[in-house]
N, C-alpha and C positions, 0 to 999 in steps of 0.2 A: 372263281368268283368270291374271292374272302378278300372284303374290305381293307384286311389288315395287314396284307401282303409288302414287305418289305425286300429288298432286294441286297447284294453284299453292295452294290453300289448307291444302296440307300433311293431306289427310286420306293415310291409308294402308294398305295390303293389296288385296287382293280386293275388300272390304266396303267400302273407302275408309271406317271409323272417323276422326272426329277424336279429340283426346285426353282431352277431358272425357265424352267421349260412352264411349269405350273402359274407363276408368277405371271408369266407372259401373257397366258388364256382366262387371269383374273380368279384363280383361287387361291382364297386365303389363308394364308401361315401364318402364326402365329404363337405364343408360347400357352393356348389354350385350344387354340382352333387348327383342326389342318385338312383342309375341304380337298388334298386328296385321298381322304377315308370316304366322302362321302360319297358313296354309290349314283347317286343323280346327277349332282354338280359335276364331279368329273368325268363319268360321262359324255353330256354337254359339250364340256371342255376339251375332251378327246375328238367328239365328233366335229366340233369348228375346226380342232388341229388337222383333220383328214379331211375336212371340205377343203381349206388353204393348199393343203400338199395337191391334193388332184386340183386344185387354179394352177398350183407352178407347172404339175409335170404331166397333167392330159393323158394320167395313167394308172389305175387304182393299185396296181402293182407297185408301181416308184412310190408311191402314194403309204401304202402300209410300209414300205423300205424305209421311206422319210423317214415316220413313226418312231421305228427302232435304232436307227444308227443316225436320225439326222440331215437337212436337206444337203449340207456339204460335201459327205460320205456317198451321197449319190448323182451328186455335179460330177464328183473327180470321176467315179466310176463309169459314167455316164462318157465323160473326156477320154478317158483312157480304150473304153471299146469303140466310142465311137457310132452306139448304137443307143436308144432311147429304150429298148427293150428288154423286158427283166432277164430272160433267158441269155441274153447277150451280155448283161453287164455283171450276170450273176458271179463271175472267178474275180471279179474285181470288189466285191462288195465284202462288208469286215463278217466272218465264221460265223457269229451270231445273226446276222442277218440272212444270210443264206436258208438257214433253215427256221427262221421269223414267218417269213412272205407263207412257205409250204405249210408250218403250223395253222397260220391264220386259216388258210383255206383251208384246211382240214378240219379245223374248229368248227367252220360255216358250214361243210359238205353235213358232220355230226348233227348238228342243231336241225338240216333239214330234211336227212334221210335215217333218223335215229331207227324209225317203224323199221326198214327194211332187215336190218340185223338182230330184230326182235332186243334191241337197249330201249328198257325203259328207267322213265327219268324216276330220282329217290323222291321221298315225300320231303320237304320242307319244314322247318320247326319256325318258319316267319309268319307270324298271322297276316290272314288274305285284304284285311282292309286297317287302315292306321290312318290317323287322324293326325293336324299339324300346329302346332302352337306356334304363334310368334314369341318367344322370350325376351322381354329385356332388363330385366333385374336379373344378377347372380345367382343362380340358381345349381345347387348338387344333384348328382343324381341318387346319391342317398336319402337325401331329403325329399325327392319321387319314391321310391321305393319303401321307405320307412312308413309312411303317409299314405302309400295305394296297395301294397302287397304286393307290388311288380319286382321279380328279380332284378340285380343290377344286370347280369349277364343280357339279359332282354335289350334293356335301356343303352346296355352298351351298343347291341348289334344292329339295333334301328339307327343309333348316332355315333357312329364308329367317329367322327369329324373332331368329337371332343376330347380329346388326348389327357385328357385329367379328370376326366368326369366331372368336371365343371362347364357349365354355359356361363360366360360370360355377360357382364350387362355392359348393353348398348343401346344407344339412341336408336336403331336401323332395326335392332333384332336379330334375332339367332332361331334360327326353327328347329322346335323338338316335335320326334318322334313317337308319338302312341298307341300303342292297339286299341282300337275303336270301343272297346269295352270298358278301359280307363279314361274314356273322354269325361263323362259325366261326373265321377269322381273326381277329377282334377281341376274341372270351372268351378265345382262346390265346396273344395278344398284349399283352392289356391292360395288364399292369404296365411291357412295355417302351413300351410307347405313351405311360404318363400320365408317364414319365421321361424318353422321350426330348425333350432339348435343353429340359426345361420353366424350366433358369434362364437361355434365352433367350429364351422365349416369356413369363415371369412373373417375371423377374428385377427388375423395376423397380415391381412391384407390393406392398403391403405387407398382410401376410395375418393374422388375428383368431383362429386359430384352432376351428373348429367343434366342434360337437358330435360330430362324426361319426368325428373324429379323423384324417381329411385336413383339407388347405388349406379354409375357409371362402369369401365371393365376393369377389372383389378390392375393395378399398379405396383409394381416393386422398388427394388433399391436395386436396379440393372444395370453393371456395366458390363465395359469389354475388355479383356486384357489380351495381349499377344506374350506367347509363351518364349519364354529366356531360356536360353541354353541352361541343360542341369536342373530343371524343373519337371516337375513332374504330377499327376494327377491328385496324388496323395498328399503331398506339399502342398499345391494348388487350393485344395478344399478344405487343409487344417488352419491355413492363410484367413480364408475368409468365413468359415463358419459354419459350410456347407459338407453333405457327402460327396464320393467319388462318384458313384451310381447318382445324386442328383446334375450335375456337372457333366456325364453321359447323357441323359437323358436329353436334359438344355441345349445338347449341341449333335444331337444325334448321333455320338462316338459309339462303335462296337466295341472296340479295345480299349486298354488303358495306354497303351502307345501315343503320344505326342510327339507330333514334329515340331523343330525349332520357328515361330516365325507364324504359329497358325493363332488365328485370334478363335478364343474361348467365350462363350456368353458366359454370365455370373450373376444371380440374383442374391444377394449379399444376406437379405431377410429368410431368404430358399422359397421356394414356391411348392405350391400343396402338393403334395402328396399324391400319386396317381388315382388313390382312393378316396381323396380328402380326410381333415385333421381330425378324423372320429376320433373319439374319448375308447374305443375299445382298439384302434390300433395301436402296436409297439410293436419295436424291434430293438435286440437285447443289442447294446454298444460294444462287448465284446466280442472277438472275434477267436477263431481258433483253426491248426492246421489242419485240415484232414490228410487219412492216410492215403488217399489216392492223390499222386502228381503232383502232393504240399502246396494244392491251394488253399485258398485264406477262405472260411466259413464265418457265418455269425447266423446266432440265430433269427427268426422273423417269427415271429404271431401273427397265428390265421386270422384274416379280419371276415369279419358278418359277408359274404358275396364274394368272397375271392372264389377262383379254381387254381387247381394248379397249374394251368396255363398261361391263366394272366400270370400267380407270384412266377413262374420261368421267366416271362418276357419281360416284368418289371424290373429282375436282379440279372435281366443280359446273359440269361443260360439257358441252354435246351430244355427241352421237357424232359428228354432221356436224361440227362445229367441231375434233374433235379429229383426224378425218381430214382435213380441209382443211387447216390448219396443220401436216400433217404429210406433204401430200401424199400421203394413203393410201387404200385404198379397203376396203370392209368385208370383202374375201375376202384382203385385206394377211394374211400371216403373220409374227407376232412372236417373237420367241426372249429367255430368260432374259439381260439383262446388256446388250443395244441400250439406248440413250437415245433417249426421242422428247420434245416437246415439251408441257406442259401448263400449266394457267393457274396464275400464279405465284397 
């Protein structure tokens, strides 16, 4: 159940959606937003895709198969036995599917006979009741957090959707997440909220104005380029003015490997920061070898709400790696303004 679940073939959320799949059932991607983090909407979106599968195949088995390998993957299997039945088409179906169908029911059997094996469930750190705002002005969630006393870690786990810790403004709106305790604070606050420090959190952003008569959703200098033979990430980002790790992120790369011929997104201005452009973020530009496997290091500064979970998943390294390199152990405590160590 961790919203933030990515998979090596880059599906994600909960549902583990890929992206054409996502697309299809109406949630939205975007270089701000990506609704399969969001625990409700995909969901939704998962359950319409399992009500469709059992219309096709009149079988909640084929049905959860669809799911994971796709309704093609269980036509041919289907063709090839001969037989409509999971048990029958099961040596026909792709290794990972096979044992898909059994987990799932295993999963279900857990959920409803947990009492009999004396498993009881852990306590939750999600408060019991959260309240829902519409958003449509630009809005940080530092600029929540600085203004209510709410962790970011909190803000993040109610709105895993926002992938930069920005809410975008729009005409439609964006719904943020509250614990019911920061409701009253934040109707009474709101205007010092959506001003405070916002020409350092969207100062570098160029805005269209809306309908709505706030700021519209941020705007770049976005193209696309397809990558040339002999090119490469590093070249790629010294080209236009960005990092390697911004240029990852943009395009969901795990490695620095490129193939010839793959079109790259590029925001030529770079887009914010995973934490926004706080005045207490930096990261030092040089970079240096370390002794283990001569990869490439550079330092980072702790910002105000990081853990070191996020700085891992931000700079595309394990958690184990980023404590090893740094000497650290997972109950290490970090403080605003320390430099540690992360993959250049």
């Amino acid at each position: 159940l961790n919203p933030f679940a990515v998979s090596r073939a880059n599906a994600k959320g909960i549902w583990q959606f890929m992206y054409r799949t996502a697309k299809q059932y109406d949630l939205e991607i975007n270089s701000y937003v990506d609704e399969r983090f969001d625990p409700i909407k995909s969901c939704h979106a998962a359950a319409r895709y399992l009500r469709d599968a059992y219309t096709i195949f009149g079988d909640w088995a084929l049905a959860i198969s669809s799911y994971n390998c796709g309704s093609g993957n269980v036509n041919k299997a289907i063709r090839r036995s001969g037989s409509r039945e999971f048990w029958d088409i099961y040596p026909y179906l792709p290794r990972e599917t096979r044992g898909y169908v059994p987990s799932f029911v295993g999963a279900l059997y857990l959920l409803n006979y947990y009492k009999s094996y004396n498993i009881v469930p852990d306590n939750i750190t999600m408060p019991a009741h959260v309240d829902t705002f519409r958003i449509h002005k630009n809005l940080h969630f530092e600029q929540i957090s600085d203004n209510l006393g709410i962790k970011l870690d909190e803000l993040r786990e109610l709105n895993p959707q926002y992938t930069k810790d920005i809410i975008p403004a729009s005409d439609k709106g964006y719904v943020l997440n509250l614990p019911f305790n920061y409701t009253v604070p934040f109707v009474e606050k709101e205007k010092e909220i959506y001003a405070y420090k916002d020409s350092v959190y969207f100062g570098n952003v160029v805005y269209n104005g809306g309908k709505s008569g706030s700021n519209s959703a941020p705007t770049e200098d976005k193209i696309t380029i397809k990558v040339r033979k002999g090119q490469t990430l590093g070249g790629i980002a010294s080209r236009y003015g960005v990092t390697v790790s911004q240029i990852k992120r943009w395009n969901n790369l795990r490695s620095n490997n490129i193939q010839i011929g793959k079109r790259l997104v590029i925001y030529k201005k770079g887009a914010p920061s995973y934490s926004g452009s706080s005045s207490t973020a930096s990261t030092s530009v040089s970079s240096s070898k370390a002794s283990s496997g001569g990869s490439a290091y550079k330092k980072y500064t702790i910002r105000k709400g990081d853990t070191l979970y996020m700085i891992a998943k931000r700079h595309n390294m394990s958690l184990n790696d980023l404590l090893s390199i740094n000497g650290l152990s997972k109950k290490s405590k970090i403080l605003p303004g320390k430099k540690i160590k992360v993959k250049a």
